[in-house]
C-alpha positions in Angstrom: -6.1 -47.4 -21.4 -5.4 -44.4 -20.1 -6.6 -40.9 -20.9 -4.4 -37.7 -20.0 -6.4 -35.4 -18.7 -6.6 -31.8 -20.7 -4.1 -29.3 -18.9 -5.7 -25.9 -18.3 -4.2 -22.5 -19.5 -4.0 -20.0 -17.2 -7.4 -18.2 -18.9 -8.9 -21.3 -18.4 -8.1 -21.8 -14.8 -9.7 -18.1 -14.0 -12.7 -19.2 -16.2 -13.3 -22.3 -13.8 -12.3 -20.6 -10.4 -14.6 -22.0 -8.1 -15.4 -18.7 -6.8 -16.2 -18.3 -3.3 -15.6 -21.7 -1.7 -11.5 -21.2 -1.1 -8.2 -20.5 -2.2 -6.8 -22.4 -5.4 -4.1 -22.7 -7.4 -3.1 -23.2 -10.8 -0.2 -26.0 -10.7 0.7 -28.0 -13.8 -2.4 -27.4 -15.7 -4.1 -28.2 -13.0 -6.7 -26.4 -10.1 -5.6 -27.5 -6.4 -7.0 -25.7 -3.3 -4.6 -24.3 -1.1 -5.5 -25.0 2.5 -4.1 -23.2 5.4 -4.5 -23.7 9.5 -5.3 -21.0 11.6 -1.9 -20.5 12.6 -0.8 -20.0 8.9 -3.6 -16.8 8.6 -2.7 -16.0 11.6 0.9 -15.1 10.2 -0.5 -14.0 6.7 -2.7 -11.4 8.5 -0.4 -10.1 10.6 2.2 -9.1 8.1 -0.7 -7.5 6.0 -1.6 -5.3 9.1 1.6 -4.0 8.8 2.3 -3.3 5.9 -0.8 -2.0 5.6 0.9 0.6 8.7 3.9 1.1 6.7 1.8 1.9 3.5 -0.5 4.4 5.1 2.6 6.0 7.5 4.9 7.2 4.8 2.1 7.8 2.1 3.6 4.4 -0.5 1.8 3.8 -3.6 1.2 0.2 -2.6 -1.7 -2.1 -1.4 -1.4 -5.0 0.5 -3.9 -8.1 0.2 -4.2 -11.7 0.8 -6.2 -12.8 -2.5 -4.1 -11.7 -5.8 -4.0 -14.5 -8.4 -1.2 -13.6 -10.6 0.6 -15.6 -14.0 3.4 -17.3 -13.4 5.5 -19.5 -16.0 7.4 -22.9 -14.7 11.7 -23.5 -16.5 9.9 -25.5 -19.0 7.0 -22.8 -19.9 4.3 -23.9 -18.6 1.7 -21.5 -17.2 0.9 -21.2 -13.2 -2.0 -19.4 -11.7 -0.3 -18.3 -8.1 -2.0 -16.7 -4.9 0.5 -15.8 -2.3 -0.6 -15.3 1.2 0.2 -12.1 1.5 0.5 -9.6 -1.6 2.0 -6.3 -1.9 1.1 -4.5 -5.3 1.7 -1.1 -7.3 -1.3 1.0 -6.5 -1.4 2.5 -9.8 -0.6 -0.8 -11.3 -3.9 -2.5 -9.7 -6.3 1.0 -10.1 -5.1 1.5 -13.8 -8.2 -1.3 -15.0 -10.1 -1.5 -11.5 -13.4 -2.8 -13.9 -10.9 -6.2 -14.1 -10.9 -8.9 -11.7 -8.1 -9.7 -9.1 -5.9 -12.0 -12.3 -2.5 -10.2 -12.7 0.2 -11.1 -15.1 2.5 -8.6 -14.2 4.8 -8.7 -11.3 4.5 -7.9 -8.2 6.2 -5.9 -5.4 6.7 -8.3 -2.9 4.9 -12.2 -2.2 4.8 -13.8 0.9 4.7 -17.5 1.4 4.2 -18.7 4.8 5.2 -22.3 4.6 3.0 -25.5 5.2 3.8 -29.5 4.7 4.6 -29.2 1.3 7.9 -27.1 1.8 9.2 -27.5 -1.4 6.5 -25.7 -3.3 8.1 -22.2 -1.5 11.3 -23.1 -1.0 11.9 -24.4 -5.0 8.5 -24.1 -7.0 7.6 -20.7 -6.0 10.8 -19.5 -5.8 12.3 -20.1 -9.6 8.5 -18.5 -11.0 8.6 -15.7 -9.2 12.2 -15.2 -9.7 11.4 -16.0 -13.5 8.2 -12.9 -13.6 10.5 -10.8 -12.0 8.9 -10.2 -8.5 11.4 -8.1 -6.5 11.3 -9.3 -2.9 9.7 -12.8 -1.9 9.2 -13.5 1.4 9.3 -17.5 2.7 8.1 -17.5 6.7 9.3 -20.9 7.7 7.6 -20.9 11.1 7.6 -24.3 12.1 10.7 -24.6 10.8 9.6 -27.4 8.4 12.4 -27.0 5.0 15.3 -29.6 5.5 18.7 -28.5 7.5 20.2 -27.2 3.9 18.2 -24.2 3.9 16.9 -23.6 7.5 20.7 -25.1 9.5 21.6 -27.2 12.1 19.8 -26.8 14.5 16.5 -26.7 12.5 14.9 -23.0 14.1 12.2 -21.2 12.4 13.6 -18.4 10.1 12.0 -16.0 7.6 14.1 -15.7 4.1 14.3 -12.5 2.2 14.8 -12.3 -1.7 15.5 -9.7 -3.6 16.1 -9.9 -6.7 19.3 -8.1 -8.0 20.4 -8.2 -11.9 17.5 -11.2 -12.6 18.7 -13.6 -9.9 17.3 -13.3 -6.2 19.7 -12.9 -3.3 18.9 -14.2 -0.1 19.2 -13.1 3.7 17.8 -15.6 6.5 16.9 -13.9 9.8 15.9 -15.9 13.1 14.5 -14.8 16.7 15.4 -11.1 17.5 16.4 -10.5 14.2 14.7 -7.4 13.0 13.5 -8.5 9.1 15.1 -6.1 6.5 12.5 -5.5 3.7 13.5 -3.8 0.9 10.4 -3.0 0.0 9.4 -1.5 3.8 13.0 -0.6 4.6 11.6 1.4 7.8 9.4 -2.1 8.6 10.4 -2.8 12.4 9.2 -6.6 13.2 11.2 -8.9 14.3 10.9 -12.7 13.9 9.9 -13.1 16.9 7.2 -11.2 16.5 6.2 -12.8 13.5 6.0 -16.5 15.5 4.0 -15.0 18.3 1.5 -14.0 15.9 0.6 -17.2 14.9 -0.6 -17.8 18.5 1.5 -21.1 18.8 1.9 -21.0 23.1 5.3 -22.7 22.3 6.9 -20.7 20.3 
């Protein structure tokens, strides 16, 4: 016989963090540690370092960081605990209980996904709960160029997708090597995704 295993709420999830040995995840009542290669932070640090620039240069009322664990909810209701690589937050939303630890259920500015082997969690997952909260721009860095030919093309070249959500429902832009990445978050933000791959430190990109 046998037994289902007790599905965690999202309370309970921050109550058994297994604090200081990882990332994890909250998926389908479930914890699961997110694991990244160095190419992956790579990425993830690079785009906090500037919008970290952007934040401090023009004075927005933002931080940037790579450990917010925020409430998400699945189609069918079911509570996520989420923790994008890169997070960009309302200042005075994050400072307004500072005593509280890093757990949002609000939504956020903007999440960044870079993507690893399990595509779909970004590209599907991710995208319908964030969409769903009501995050207003989510990134996807596709670096390796992983996602099938339906959302990346033919040929298969690594891309970074925009979202920005407009009347509930994201809208999408796809930009690839010299294209300079419109954020409508950062709309002054000048990388290109070029830049973006170099920083990984791949030698063949």
């Amino acid at each position: 016989m046998k037994v289902a295993l007790k599905k965690l709420t999202f309370e309970e999830f921050l109550e058994q963090y297994p604090d200081g040995c990882g990332i994890y995840e909250l998926v389908d009542g479930e914890i699961v540690q997110v694991e990244a290669t160095r190419a992956h932070k790579n990425i993830a640090r690079y785009l906090v370092k500037s919008f970290d620039q952007e934040i401090d240069r023009l004075e927005l009322d933002y931080i940037v960081d790579k450990d917010v664990i925020f409430r998400t909810r699945t189609a069918q209701g079911r509570e996520q605990g989420r923790n994008p690589d890169v997070s960009v937050v309302s200042a005075s939303l994050w400072n307004s209980n500072v005593l509280a630890y890093g757990a949002l259920t609000e939504p956020i500015q903007l999440a960044v996904e870079v993507v690893s082997t399990n595509w779909e969690d970004d590209y599907v997952d991710k995208l319908g709960e964030y969409q769903q909260l009501g995050i207003f721009e989510y990134w996807i860095v596709d670096y390796l160029a992983i996602a099938s030919r339906s959302y990346l093309g033919n040929p298969k070249v690594p891309s970074v997708f925009v979202y920005q959500l407009v009347d509930g429902q994201y809208q999408v832009q796809q930009y690839k090597g010299s294209d300079r990445i419109i954020s409508p978050t950062f709309p002054e933000l000048a990388i290109t995704v070029e830049q973006v791959l170099a920083a990984s430190k791949i030698h063949k990109i």
